[in-house]
mmCIF file of the protein (N, C-alpha, C, O) and its ligand, coordinates in Angstrom:
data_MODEL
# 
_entry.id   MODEL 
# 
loop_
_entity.id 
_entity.type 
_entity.pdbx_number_of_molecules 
1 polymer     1 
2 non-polymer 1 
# 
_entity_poly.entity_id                      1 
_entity_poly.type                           'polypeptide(L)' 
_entity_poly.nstd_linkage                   no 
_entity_poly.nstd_monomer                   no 
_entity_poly.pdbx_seq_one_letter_code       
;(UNK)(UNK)(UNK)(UNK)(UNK)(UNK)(UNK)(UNK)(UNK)(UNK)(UNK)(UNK)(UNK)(UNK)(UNK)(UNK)
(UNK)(UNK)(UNK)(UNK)(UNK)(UNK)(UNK)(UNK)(UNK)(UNK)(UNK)(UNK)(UNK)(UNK)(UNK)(UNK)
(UNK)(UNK)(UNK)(UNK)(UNK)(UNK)(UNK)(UNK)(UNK)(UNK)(UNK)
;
_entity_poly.pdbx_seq_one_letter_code_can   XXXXXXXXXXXXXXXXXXXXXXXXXXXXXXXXXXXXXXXXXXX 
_entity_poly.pdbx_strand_id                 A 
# 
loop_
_entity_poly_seq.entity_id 
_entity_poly_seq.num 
_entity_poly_seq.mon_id 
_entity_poly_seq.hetero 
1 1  UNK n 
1 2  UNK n 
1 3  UNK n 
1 4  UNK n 
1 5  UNK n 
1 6  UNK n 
1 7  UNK n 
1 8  UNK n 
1 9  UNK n 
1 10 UNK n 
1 11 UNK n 
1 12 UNK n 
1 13 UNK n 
1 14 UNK n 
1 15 UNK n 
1 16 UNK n 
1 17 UNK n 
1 18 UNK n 
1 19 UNK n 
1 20 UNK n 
1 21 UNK n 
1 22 UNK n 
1 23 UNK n 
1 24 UNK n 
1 25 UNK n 
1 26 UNK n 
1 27 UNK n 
1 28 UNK n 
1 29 UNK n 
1 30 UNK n 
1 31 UNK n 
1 32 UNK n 
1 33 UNK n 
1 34 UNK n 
1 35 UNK n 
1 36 UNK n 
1 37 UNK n 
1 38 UNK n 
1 39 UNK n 
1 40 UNK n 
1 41 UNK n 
1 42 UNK n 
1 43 UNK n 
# 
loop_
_struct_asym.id 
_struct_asym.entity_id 
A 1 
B 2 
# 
loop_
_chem_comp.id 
_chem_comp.type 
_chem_comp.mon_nstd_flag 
UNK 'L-peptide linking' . 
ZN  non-polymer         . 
# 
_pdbx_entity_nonpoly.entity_id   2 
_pdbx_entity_nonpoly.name        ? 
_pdbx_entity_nonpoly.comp_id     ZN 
# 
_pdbx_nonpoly_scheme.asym_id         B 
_pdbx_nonpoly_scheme.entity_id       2 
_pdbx_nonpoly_scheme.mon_id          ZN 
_pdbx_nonpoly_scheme.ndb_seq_num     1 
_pdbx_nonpoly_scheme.pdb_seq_num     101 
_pdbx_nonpoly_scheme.auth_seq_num    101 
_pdbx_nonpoly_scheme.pdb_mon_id      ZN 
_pdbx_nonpoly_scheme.auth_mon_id     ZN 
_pdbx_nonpoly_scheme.pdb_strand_id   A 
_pdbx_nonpoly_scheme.pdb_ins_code    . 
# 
loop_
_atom_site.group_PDB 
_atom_site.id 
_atom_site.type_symbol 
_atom_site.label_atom_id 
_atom_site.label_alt_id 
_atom_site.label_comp_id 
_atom_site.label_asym_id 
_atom_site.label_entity_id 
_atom_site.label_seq_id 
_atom_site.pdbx_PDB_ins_code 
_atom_site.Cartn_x 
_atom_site.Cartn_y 
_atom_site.Cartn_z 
_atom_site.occupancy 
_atom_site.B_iso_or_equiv 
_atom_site.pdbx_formal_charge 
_atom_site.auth_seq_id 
_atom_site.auth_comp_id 
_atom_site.auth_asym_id 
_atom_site.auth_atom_id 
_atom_site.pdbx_PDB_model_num 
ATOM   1   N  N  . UNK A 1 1  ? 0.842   -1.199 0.000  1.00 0.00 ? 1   UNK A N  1 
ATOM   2   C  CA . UNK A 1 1  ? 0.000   0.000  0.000  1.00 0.00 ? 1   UNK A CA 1 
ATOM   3   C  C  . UNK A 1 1  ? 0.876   1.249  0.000  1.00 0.00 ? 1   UNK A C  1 
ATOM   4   O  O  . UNK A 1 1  ? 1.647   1.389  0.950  1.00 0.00 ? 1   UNK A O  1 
ATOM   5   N  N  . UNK A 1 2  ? 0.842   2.164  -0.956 1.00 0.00 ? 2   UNK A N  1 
ATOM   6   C  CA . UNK A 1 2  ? 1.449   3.321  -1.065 1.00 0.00 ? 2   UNK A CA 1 
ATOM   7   C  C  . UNK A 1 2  ? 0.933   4.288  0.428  1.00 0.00 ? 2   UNK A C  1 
ATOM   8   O  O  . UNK A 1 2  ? -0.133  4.350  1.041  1.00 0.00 ? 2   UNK A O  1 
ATOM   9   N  N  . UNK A 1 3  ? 2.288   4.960  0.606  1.00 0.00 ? 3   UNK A N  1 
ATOM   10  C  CA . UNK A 1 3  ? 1.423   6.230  0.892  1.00 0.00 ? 3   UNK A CA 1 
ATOM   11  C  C  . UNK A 1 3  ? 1.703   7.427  0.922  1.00 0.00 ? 3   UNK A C  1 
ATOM   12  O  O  . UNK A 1 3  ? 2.912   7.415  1.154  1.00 0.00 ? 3   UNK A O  1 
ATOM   13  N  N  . UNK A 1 4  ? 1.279   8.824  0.812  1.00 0.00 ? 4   UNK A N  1 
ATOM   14  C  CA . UNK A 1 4  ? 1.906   9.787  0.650  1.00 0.00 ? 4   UNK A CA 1 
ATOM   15  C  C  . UNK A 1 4  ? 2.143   11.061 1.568  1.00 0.00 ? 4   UNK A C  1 
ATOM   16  O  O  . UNK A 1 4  ? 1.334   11.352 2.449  1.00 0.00 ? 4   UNK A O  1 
ATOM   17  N  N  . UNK A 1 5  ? 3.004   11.622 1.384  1.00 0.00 ? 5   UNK A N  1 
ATOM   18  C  CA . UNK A 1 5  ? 3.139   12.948 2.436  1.00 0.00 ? 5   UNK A CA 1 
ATOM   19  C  C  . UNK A 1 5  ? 2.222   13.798 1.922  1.00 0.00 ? 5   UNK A C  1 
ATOM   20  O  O  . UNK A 1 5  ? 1.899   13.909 0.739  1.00 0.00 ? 5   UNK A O  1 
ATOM   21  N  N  . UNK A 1 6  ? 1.666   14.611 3.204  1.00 0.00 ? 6   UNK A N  1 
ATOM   22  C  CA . UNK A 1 6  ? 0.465   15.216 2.521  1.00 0.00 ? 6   UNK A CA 1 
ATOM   23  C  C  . UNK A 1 6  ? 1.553   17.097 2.882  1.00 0.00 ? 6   UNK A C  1 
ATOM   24  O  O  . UNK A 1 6  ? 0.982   18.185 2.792  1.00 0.00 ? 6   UNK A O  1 
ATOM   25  N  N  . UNK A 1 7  ? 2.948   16.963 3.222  1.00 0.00 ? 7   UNK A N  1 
ATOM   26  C  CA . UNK A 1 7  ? 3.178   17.982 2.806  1.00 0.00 ? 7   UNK A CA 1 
ATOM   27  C  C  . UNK A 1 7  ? 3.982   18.171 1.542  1.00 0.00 ? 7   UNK A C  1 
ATOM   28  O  O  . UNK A 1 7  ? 3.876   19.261 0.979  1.00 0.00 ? 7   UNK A O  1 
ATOM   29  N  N  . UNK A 1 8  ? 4.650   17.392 1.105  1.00 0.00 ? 8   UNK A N  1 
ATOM   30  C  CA . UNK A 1 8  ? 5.551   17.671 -0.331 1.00 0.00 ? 8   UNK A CA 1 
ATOM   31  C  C  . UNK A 1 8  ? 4.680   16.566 -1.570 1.00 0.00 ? 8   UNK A C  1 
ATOM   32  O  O  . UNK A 1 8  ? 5.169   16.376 -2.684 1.00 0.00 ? 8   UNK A O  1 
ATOM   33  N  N  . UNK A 1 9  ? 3.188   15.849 -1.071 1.00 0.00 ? 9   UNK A N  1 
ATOM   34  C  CA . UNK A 1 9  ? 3.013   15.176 -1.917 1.00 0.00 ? 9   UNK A CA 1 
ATOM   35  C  C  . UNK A 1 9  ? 3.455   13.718 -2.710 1.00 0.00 ? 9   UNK A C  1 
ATOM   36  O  O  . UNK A 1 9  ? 2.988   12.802 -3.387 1.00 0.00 ? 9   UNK A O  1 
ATOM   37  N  N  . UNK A 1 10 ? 4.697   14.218 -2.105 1.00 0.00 ? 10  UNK A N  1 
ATOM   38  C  CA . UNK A 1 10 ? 5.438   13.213 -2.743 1.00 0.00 ? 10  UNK A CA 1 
ATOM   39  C  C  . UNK A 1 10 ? 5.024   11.146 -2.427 1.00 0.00 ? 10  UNK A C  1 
ATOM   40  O  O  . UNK A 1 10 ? 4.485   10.989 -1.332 1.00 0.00 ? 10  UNK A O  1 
ATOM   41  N  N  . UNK A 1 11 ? 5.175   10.165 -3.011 1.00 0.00 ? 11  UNK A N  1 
ATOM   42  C  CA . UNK A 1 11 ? 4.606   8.924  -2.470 1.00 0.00 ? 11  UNK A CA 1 
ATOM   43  C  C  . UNK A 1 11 ? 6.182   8.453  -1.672 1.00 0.00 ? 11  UNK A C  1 
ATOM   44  O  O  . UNK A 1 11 ? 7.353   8.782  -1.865 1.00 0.00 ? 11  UNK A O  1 
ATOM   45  N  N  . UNK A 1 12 ? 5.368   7.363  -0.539 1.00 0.00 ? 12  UNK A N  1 
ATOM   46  C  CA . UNK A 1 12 ? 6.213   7.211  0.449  1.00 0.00 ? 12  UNK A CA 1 
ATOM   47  C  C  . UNK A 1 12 ? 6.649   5.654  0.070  1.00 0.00 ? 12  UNK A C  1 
ATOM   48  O  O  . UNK A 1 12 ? 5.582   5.338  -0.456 1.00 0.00 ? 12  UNK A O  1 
ATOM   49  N  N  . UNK A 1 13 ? 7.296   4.707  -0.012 1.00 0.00 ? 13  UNK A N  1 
ATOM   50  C  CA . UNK A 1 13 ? 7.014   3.278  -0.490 1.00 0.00 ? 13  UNK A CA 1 
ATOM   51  C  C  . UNK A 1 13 ? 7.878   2.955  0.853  1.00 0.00 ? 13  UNK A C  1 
ATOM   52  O  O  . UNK A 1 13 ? 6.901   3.034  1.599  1.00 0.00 ? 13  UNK A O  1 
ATOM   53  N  N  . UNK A 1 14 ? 8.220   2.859  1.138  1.00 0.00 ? 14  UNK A N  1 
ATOM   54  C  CA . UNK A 1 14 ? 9.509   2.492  2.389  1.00 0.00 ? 14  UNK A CA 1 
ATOM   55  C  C  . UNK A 1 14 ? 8.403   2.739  3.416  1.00 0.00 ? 14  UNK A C  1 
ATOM   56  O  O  . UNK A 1 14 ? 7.680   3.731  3.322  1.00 0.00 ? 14  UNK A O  1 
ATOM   57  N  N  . UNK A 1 15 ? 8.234   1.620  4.639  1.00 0.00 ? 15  UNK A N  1 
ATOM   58  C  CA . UNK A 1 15 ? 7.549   2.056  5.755  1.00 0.00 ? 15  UNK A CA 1 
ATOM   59  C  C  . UNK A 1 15 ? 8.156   1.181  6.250  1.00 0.00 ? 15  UNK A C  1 
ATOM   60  O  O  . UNK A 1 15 ? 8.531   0.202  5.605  1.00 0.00 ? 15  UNK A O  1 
ATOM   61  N  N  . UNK A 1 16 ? 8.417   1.374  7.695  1.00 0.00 ? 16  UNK A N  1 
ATOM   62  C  CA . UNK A 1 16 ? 8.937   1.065  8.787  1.00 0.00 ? 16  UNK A CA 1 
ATOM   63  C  C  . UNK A 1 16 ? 7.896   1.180  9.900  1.00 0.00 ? 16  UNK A C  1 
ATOM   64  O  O  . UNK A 1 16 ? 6.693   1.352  9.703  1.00 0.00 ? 16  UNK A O  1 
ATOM   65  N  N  . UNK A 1 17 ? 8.601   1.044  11.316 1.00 0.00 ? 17  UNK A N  1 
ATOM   66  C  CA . UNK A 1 17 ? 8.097   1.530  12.448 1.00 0.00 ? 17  UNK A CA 1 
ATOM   67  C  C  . UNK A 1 17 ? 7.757   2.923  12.745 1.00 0.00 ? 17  UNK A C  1 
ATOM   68  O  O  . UNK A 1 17 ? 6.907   3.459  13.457 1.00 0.00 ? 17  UNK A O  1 
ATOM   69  N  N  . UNK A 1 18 ? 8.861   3.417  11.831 1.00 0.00 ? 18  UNK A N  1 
ATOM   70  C  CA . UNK A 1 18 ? 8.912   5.018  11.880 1.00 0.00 ? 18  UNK A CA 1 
ATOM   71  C  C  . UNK A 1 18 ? 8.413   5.540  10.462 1.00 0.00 ? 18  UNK A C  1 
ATOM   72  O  O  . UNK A 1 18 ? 9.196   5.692  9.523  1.00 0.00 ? 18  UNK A O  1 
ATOM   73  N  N  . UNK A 1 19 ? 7.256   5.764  10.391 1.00 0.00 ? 19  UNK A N  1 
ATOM   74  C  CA . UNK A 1 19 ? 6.886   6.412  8.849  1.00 0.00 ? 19  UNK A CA 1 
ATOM   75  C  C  . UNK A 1 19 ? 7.528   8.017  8.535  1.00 0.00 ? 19  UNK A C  1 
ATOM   76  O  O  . UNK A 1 19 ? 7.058   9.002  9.105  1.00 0.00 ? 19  UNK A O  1 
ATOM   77  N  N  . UNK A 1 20 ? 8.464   8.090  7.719  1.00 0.00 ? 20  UNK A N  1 
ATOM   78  C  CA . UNK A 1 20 ? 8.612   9.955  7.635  1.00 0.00 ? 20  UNK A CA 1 
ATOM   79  C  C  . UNK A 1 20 ? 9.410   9.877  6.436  1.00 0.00 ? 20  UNK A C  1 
ATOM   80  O  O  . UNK A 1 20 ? 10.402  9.254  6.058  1.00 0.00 ? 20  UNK A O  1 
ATOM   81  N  N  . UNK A 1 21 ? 8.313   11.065 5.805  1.00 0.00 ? 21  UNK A N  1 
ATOM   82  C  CA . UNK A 1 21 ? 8.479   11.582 4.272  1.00 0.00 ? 21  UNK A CA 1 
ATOM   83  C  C  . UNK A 1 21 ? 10.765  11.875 4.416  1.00 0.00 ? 21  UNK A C  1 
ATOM   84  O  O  . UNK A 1 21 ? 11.503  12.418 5.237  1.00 0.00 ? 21  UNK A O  1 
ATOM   85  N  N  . UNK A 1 22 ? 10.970  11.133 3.101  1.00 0.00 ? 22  UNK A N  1 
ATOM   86  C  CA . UNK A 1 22 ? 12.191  11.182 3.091  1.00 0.00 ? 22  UNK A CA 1 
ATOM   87  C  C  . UNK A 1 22 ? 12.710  12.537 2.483  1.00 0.00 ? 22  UNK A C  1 
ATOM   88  O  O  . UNK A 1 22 ? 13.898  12.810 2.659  1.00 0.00 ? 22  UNK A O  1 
ATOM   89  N  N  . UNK A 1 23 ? 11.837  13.480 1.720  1.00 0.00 ? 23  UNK A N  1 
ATOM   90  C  CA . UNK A 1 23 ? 12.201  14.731 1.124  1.00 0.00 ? 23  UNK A CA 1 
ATOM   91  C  C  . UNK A 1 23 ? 12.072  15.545 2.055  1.00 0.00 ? 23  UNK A C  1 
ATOM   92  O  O  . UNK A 1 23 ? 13.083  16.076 2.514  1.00 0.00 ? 23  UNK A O  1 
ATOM   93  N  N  . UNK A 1 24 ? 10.739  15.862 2.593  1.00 0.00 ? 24  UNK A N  1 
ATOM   94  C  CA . UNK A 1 24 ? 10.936  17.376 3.489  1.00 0.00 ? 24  UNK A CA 1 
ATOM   95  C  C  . UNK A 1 24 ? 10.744  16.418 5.217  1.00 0.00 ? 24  UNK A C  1 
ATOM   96  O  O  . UNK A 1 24 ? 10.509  17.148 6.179  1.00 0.00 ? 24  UNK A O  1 
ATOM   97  N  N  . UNK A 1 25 ? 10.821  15.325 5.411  1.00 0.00 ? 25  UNK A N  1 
ATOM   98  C  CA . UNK A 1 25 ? 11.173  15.459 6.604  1.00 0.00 ? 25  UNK A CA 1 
ATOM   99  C  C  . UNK A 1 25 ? 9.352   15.065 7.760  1.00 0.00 ? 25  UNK A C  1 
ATOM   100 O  O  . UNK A 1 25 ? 9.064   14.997 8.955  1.00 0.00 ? 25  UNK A O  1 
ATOM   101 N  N  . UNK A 1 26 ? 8.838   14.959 6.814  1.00 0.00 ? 26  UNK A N  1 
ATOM   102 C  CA . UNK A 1 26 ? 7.352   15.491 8.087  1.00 0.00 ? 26  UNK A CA 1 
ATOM   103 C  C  . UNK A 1 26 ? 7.145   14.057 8.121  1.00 0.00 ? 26  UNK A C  1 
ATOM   104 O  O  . UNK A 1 26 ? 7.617   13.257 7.313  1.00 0.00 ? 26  UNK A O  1 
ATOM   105 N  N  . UNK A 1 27 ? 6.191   13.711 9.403  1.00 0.00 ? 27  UNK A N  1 
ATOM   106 C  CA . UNK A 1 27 ? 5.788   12.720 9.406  1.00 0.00 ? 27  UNK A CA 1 
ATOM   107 C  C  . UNK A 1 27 ? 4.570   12.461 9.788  1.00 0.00 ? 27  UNK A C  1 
ATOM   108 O  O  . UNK A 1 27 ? 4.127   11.673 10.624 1.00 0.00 ? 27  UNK A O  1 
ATOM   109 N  N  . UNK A 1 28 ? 3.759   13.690 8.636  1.00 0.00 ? 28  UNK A N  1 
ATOM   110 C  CA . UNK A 1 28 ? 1.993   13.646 8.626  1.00 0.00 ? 28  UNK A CA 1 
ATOM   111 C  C  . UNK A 1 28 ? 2.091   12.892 6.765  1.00 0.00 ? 28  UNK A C  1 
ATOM   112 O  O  . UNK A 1 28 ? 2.406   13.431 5.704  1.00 0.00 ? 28  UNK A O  1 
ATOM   113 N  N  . UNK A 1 29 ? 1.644   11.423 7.104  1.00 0.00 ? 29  UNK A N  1 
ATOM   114 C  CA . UNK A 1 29 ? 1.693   10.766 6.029  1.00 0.00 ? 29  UNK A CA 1 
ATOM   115 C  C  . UNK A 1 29 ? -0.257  10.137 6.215  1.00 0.00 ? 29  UNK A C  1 
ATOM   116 O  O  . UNK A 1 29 ? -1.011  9.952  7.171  1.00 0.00 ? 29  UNK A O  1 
ATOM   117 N  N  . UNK A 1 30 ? -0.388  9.977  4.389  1.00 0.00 ? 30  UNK A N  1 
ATOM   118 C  CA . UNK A 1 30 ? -1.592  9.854  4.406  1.00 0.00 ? 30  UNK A CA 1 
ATOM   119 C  C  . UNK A 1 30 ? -1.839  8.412  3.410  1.00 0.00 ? 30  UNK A C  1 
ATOM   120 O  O  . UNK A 1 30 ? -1.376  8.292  2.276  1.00 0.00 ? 30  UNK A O  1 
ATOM   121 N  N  . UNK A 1 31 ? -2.590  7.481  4.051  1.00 0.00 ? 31  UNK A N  1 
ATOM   122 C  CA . UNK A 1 31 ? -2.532  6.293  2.736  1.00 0.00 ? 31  UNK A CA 1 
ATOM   123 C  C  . UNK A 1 31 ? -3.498  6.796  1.346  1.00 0.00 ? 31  UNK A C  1 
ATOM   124 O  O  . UNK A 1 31 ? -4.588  7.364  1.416  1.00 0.00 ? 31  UNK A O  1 
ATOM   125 N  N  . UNK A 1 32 ? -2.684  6.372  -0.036 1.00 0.00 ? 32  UNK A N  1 
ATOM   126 C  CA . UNK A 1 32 ? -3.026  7.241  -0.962 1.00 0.00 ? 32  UNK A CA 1 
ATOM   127 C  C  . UNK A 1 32 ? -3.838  5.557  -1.661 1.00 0.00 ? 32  UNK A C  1 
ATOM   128 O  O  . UNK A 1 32 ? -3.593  4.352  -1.618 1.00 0.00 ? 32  UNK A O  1 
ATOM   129 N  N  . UNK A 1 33 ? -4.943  6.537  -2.293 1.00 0.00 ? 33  UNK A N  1 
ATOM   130 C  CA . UNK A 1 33 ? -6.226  6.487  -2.492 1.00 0.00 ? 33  UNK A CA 1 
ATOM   131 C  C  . UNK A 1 33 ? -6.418  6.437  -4.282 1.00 0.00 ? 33  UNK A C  1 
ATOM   132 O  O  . UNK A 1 33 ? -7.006  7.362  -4.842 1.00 0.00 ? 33  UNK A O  1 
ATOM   133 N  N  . UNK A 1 34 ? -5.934  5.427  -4.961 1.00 0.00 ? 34  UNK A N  1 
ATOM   134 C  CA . UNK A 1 34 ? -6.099  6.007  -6.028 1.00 0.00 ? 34  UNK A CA 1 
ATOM   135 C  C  . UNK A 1 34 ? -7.421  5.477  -6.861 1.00 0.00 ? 34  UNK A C  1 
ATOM   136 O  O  . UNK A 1 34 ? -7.189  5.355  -8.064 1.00 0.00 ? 34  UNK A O  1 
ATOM   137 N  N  . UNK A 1 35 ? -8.337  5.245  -6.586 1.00 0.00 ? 35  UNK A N  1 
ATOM   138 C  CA . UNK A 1 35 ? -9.819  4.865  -7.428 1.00 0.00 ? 35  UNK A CA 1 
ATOM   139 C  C  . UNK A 1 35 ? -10.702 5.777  -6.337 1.00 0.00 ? 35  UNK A C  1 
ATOM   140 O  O  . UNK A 1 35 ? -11.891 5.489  -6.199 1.00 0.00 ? 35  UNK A O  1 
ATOM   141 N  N  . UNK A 1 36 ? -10.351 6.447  -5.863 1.00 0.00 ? 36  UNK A N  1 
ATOM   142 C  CA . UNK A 1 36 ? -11.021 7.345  -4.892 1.00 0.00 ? 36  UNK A CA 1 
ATOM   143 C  C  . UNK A 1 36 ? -10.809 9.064  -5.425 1.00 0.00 ? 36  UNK A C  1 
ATOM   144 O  O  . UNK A 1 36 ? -9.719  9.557  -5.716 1.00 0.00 ? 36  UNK A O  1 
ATOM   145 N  N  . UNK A 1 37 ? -11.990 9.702  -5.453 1.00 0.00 ? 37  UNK A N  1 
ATOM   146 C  CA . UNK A 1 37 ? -11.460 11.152 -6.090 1.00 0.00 ? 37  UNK A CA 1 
ATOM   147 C  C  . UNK A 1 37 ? -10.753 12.028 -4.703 1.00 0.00 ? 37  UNK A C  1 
ATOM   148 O  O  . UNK A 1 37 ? -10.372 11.320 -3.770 1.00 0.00 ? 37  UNK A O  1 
ATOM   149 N  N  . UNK A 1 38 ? -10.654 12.926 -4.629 1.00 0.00 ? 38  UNK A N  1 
ATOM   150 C  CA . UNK A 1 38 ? -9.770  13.687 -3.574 1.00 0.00 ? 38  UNK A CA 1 
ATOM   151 C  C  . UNK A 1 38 ? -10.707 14.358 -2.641 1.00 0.00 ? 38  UNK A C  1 
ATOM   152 O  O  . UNK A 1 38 ? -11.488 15.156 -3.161 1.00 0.00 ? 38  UNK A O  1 
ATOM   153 N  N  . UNK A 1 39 ? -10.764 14.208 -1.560 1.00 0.00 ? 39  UNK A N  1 
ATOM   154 C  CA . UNK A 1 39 ? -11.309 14.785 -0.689 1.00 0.00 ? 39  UNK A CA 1 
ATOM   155 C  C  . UNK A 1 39 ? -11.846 16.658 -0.659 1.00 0.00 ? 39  UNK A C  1 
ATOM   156 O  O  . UNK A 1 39 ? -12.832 17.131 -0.094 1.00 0.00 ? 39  UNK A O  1 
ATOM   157 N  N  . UNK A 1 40 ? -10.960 17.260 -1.345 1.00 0.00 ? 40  UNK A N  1 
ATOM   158 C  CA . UNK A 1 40 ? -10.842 18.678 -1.649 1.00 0.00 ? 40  UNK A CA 1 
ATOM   159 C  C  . UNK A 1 40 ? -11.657 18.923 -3.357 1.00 0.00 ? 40  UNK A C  1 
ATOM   160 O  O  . UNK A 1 40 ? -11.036 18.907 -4.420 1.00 0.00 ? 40  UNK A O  1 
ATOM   161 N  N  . UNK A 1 41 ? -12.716 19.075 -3.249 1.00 0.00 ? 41  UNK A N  1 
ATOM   162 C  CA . UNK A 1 41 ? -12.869 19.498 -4.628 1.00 0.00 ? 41  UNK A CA 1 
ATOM   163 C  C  . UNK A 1 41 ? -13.262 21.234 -4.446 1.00 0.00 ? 41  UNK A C  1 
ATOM   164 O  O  . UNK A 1 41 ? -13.591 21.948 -3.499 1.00 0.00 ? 41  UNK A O  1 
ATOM   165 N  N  . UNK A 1 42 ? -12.957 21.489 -6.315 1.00 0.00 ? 42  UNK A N  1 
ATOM   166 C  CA . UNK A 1 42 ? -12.978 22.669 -6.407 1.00 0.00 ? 42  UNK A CA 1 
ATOM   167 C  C  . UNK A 1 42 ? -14.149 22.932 -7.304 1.00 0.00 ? 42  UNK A C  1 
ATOM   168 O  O  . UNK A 1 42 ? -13.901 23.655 -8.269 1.00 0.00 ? 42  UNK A O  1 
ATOM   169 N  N  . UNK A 1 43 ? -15.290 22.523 -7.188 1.00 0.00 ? 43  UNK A N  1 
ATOM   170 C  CA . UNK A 1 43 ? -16.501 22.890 -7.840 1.00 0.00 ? 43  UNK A CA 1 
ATOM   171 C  C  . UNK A 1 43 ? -17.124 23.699 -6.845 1.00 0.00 ? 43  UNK A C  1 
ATOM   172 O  O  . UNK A 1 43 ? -18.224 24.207 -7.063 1.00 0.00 ? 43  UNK A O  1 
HETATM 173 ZN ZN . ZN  B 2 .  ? 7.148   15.260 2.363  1.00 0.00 2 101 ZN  A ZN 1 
# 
């Protein structure tokens, strides 16, 4: 199961005990959703 940082976006594939985005560092990670539309729409 992928998942992604919901601050740089970026997908996370590596999980451990310790989940944290390897680019900017955060470790507010979100499991990514892809047959699902996005929570945020802009209509
Ligand atoms: Zn990140």
């Amino acid at each position: 199961m992928a998942y992604v940082c919901v601050h740089c976006g970026k997908k996370i594939k590596q999980l451990d005990n310790f989940i944290r985005c390897q680019y900017c560092g955060s470790r507010v990670i979100v499991k990514s959703r892809p047959n699902l539309s996005r929570e945020v729409k802009t209509d």
